[in-house]
Backbone as CSV, one residue per row, in Angstrom:
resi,resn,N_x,N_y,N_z,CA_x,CA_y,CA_z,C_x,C_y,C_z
1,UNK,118.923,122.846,93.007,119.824,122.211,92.067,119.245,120.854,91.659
2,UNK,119.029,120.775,90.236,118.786,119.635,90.208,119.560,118.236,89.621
3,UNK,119.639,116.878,90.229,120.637,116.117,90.624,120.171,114.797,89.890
4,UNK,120.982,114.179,88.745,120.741,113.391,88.093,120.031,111.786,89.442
5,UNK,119.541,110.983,89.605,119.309,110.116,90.510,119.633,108.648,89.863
6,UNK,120.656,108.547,90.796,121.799,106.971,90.167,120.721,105.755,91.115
7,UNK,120.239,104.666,90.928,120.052,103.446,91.372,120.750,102.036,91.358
8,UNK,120.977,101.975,92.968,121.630,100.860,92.901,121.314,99.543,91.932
9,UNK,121.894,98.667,91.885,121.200,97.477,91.298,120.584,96.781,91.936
10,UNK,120.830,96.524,93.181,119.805,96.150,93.939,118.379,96.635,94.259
11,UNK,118.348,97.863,94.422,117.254,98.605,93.907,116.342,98.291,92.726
12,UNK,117.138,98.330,91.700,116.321,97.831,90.371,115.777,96.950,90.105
13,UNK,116.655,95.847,91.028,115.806,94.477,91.183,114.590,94.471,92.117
14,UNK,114.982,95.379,93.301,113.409,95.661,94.212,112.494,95.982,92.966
15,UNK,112.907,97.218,92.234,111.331,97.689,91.377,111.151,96.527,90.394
16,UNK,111.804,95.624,90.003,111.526,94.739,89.037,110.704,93.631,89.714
17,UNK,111.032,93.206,90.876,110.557,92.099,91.818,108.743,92.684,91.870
18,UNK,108.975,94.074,92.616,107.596,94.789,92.792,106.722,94.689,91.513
19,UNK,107.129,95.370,90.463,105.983,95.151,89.205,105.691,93.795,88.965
20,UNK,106.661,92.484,89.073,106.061,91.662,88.503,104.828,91.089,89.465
21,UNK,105.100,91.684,90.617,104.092,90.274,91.783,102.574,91.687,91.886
22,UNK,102.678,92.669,91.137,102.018,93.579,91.025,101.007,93.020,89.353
23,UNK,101.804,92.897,88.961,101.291,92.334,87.546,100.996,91.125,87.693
24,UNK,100.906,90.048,88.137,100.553,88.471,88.407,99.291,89.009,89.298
25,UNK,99.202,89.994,90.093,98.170,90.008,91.121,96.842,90.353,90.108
26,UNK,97.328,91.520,89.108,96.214,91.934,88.474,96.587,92.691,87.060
27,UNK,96.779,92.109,86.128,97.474,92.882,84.403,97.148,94.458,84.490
28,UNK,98.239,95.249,84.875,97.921,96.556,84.310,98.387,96.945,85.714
29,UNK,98.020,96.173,86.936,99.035,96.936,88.250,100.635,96.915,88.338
30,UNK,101.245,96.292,87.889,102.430,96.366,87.923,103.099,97.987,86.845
31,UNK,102.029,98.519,85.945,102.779,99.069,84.997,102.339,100.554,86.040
32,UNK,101.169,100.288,86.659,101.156,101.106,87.381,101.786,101.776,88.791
33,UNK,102.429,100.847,89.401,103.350,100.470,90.180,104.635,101.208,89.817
34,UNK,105.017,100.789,88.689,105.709,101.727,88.363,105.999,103.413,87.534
35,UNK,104.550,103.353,87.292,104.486,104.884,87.305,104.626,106.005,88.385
36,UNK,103.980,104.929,89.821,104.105,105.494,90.940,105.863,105.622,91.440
37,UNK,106.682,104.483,90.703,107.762,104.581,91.458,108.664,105.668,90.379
38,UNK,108.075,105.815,89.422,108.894,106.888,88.203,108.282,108.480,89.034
39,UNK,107.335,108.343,89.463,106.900,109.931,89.843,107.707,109.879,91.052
40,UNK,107.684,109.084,92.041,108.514,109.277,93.349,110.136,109.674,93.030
41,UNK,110.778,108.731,92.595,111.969,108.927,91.741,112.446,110.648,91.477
42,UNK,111.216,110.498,90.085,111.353,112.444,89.798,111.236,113.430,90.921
43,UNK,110.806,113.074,92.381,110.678,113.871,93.165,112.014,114.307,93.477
44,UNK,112.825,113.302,93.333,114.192,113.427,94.414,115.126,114.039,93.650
45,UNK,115.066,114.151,92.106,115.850,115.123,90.934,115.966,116.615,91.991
46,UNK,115.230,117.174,92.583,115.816,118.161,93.777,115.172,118.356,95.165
47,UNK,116.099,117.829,95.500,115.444,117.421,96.944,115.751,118.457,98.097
48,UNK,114.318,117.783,98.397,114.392,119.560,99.485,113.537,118.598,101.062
49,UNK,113.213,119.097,101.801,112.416,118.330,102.949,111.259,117.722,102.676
50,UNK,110.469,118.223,101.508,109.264,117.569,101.273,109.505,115.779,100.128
51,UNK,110.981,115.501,100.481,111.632,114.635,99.840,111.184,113.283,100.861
52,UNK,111.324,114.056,101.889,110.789,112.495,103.121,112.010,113.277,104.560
53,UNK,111.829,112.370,105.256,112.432,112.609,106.438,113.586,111.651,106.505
54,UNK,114.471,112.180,107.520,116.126,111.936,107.486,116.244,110.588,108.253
55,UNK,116.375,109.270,107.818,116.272,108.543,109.304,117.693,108.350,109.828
56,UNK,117.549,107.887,111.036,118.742,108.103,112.284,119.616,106.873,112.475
57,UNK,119.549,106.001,110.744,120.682,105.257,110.434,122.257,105.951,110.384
58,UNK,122.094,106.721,109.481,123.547,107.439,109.496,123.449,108.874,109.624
59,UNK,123.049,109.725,110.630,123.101,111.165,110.386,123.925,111.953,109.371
60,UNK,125.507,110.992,109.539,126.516,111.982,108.523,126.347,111.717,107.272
61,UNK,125.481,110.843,106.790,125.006,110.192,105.434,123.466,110.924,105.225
62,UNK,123.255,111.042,106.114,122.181,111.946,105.615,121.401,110.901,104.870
63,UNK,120.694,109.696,105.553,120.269,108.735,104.100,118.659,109.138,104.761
64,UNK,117.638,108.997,103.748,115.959,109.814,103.946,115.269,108.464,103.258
65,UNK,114.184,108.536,103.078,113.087,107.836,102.631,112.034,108.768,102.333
66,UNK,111.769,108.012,101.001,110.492,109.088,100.273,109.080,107.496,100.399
67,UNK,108.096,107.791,101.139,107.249,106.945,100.370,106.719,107.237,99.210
68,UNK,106.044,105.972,98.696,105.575,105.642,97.325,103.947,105.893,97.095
69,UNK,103.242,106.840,96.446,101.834,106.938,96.758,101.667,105.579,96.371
70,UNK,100.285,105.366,96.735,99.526,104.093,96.627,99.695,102.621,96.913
71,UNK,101.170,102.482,97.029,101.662,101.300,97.213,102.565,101.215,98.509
72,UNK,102.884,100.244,99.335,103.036,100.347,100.841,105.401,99.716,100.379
73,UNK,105.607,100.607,99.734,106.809,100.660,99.031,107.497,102.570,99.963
74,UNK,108.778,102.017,100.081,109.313,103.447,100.280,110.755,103.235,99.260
75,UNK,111.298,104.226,99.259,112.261,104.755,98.354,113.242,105.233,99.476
76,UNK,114.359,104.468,100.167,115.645,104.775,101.154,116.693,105.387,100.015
77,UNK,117.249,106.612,100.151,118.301,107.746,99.303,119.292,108.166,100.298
78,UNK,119.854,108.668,99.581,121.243,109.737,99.939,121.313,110.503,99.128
79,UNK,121.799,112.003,99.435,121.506,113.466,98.658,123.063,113.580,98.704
80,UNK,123.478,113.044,97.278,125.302,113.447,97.427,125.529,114.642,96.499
81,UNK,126.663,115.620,96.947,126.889,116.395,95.786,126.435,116.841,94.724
82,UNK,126.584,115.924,93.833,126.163,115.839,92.876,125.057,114.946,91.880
83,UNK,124.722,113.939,92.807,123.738,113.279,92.361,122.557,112.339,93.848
84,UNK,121.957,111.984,93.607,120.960,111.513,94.547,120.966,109.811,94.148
85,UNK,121.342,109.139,95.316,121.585,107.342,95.246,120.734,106.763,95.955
86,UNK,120.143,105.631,95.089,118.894,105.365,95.395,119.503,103.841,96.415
87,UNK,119.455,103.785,97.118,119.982,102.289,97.710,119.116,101.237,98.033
88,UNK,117.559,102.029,98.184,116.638,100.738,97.885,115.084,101.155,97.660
89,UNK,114.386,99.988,97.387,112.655,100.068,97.395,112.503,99.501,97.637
90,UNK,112.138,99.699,98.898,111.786,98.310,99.964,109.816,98.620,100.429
91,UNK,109.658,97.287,100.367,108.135,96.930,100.803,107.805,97.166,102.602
92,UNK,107.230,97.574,102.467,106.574,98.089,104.087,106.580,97.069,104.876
93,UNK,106.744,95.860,104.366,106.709,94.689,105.361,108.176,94.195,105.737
94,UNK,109.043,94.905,104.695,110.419,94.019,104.831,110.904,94.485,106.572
95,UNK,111.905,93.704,106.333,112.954,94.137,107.771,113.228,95.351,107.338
96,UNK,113.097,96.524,108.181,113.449,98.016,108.150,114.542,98.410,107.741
97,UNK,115.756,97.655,108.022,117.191,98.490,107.751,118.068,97.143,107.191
98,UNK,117.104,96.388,106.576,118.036,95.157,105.527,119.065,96.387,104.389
99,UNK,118.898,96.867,104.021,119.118,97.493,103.352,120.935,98.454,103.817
100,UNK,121.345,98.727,104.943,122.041,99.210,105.482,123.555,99.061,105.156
101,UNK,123.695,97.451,104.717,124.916,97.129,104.198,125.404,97.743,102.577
102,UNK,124.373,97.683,102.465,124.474,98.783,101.315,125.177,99.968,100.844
103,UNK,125.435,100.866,102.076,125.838,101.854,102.666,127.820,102.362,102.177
104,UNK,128.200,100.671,102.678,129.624,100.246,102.906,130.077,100.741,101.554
105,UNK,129.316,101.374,100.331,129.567,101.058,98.963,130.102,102.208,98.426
């Protein structure tokens, strides 16, 4: 089934934060940056196990992480009903489960 994919706003500001310090590093990485995060994205339109693995924040939430090729970025989701919620894109360096309060929403 495939499942429209809603992003938080906080999220959007992760991918916006990411392209720009991607683009200051070097003109043309940031646009690429986000091609990588538009193909990851399209992965999760139907998500199946090769989506990422389930982590053991909320089992009954079922919330997963897809990494991001090329860039040290993952993609934290939830597979609802009817659509797939993106709650963050977080950098490989951040605190692991900043993101968690998020959840409450």
């Amino acid at each position: 089934m495939i499942r429209p994919v809603r992003i938080d706003p906080e999220a959007e500001e992760e991918i916006g934060a990411g392209m720009q310090r991607y683009e200051r590093a070097r003109p043309g990485l940031g646009l690429e940056f986000l091609d990588e995060i538009d193909a990851a994205l399209h992965s999760l339109r139907e998500p199946g196990p090769e989506c990422g693995p389930a982590l053991g924040v909320s089992p009954v939430l079922g919330v997963r992480r897809k990494l991001v090729a090329r860039f040290p970025y993952a993609i934290v989701f939830v597979v609802l009903d009817t659509s797939v919620r993106v709650l963050a894109v977080m950098h490989g360096a951040q605190r692991p489960a900043y993101w968690r309060r998020r959840l409450r929403r």
